[in-house]
N, C-alpha and C positions, 0 to 999 in steps of 0.2 A: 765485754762489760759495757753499760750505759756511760756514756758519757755527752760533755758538753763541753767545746771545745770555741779558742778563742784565737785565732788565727790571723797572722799580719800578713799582708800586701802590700808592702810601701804603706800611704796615705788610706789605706781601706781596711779594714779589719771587718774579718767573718767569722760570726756567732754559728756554730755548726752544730745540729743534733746529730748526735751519734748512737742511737740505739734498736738497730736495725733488727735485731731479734724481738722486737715488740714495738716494731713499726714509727720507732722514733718518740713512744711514749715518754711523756715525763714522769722518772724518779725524782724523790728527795733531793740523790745529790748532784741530780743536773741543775733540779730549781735552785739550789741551793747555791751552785757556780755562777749562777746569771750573775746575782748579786757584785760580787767583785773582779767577774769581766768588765761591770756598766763601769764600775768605779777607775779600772785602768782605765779602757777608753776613755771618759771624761776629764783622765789628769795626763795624759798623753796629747799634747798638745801637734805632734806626729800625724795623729791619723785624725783626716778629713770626713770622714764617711764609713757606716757600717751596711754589711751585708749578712743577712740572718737567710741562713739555708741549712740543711739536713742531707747526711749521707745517703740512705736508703731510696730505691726511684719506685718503692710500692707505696709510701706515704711521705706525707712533709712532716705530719705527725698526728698519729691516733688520737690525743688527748694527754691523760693521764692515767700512768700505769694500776692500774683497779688495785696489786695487790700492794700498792702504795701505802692508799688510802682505806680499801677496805675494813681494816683490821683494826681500825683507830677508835677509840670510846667517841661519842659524839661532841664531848668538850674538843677534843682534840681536835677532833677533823675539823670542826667550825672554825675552834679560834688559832691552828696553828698551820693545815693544806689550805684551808680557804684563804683565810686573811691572810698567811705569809703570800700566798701566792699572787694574792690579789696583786699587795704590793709590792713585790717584785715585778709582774710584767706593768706594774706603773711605770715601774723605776728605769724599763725601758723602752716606755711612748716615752719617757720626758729627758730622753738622753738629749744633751745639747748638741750632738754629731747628728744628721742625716740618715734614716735606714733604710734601707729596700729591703724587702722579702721575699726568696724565689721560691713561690707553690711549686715545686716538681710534681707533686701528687694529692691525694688528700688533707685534707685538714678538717680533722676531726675535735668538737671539744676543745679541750684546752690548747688544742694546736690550732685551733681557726683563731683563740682568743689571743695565742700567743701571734699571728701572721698579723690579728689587727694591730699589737702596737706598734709597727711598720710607718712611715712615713707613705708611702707607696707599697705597691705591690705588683710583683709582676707572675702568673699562671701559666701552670701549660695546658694544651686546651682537652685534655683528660679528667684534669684535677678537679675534684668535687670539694663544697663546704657542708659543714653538718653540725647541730648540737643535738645530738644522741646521749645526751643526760637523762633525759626523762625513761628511755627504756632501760636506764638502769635504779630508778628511782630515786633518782639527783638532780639540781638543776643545776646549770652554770655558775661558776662560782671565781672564775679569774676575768670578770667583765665581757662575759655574755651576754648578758641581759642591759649592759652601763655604755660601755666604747662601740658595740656592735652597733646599735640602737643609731648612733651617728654615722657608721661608716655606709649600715647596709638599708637602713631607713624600718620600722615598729613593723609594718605587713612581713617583709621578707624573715627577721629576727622571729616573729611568732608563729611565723609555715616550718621554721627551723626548730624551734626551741619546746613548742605543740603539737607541731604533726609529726615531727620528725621526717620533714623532707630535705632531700638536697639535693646544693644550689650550685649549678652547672658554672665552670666558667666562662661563659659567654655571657651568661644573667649576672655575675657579680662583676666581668666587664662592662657591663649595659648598666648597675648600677652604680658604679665610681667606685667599688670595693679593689677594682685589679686594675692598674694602669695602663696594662700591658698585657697580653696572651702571646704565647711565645713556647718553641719546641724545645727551647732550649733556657730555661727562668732563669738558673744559675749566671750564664752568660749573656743575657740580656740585664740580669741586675747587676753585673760588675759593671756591662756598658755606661749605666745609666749612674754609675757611682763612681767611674772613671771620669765623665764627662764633668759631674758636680766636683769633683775634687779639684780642680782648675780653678775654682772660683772661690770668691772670698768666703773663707772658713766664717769671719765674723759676723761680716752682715748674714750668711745664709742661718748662722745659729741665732742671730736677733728676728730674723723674717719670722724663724721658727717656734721664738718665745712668744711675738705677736698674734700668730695665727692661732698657737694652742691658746693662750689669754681668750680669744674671741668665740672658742667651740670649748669653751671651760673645763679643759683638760689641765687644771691644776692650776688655774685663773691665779687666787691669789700669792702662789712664790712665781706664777712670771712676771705679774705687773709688779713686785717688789725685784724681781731679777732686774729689770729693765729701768724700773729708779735707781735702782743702784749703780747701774752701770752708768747714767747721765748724771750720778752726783759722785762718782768717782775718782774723774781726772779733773775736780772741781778746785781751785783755790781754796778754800773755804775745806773742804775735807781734810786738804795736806795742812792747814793752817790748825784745825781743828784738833790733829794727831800732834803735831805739834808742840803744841798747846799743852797738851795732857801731857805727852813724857816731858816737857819741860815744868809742869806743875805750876805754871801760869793760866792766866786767863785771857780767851783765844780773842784775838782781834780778826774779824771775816773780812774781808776785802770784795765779797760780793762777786769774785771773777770766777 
């Protein structure tokens, strides 16, 4: 059976696809699991770093499962495979934890869109990229056409997305899509999420609200993330709180 599974290592937790009789495609209820994997991770204060990889070494993952979506009225599909899925693999580009992604193989479709919400990315030097929408008469719809556009730059995204070519790892190492090409992705992306996990969890999760703010990956809740966090351990907040459960009126102190 399909599954999507959430897996701890100490300080690292792996987001694993598990659906090796259809190449790692996305079901319902894999998308469906991401959702309140992201949510543990971000309230487990335990794990430092996530690693997103797949069982199967024929793909990292096909896309999404055809007879998924196929079947669906076109209300459906738009407003509930599309848009649900959109924003789920938002929800994790904008995990507050760190991710690697180990391409073992292909990434097809919604599996390229899902490898771009990765932090990094590490490939092995087999593994191809692809959006093969169009020869089934669909276009991308989990930010193909949105997050890609940044990772892999408008030329490459429309040889992909138009011609339906694909994009070798070595070309998506050459253009800053893979950090790393490597025989072995799995174990190069724990290396590299062993090593981060040593370091301040805190600052590297504020490095990471500043850099998304600046490539507009959800600009306006980081720059409120990030006020919030400098008016937090404020005098003036605690003074503030205060204030209200005593049902007075707050005197700031400024500090």
């Amino acid at each position: 059976m399909s599954a999507l599974h959430l897996i701890r290592h100490g300080p690292i937790a792996e987001i694993r696809l598990d659906n090796p009789a259809k190449l790692n495609a996305f079901t319902s209820e894999m998308l469906s699991a991401l959702e309140p994997h992201c949510a543990e991770i971000e309230k487990d204060p335990a794990i430092n770093v996530v690693v997103i990889s797949a069982e199967d070494s024929k793909a990292f993952c096909a896309g999404a499962d055809i007879l998924a979506w196929s079947e669906l009225e076109p209300f459906d599909f738009a407003r509930h495979w599309v848009r649900d899925g959109h924003r789920i693999f938002d929800r994790v580009a904008r995990l507050a934890k760190p991710t690697v992604a180990a391409i073992g193989a292909h990434a097809f479709g919604g599996g390229l869109e899902f490898a771009a919400t990765a932090d990094i990315r590490v490939m092995a030097p087999k593994a191809t990229l692809a959006l093969p929408e169009a020869s089934l008469g669909i276009v991308p719809g989990w930010s193909g056409t949105q997050r890609l556009i940044r990772l892999l730059g408008e030329p490459i995204v429309k040889e992909m997305a138009l011609f339906g070519r694909r994009i070798s790892a070595e070309r998506a190492f050459t253009a800053g899509f893979a950090a790393e090409i490597s025989d072995d992705p799995r174990a190069k992306a724990f290396e590299l999420a062993e090593g981060l996990a040593g370091k301040s969890s805190r600052a590297v999760e504020v490095a990471k609200y500043m850099i998304h703010a600046a490539v507009d990956e959800d600009t306006n809740a980081m720059i409120e993330a990030l006020g919030a966090g400098m008016i937090s351990p404020t005098a003036d907040r605690t003074e503030g709180v205060t204030a209200f459960r005593e049902k007075r009126k707050p005197d700031f102190p400024g500090n």
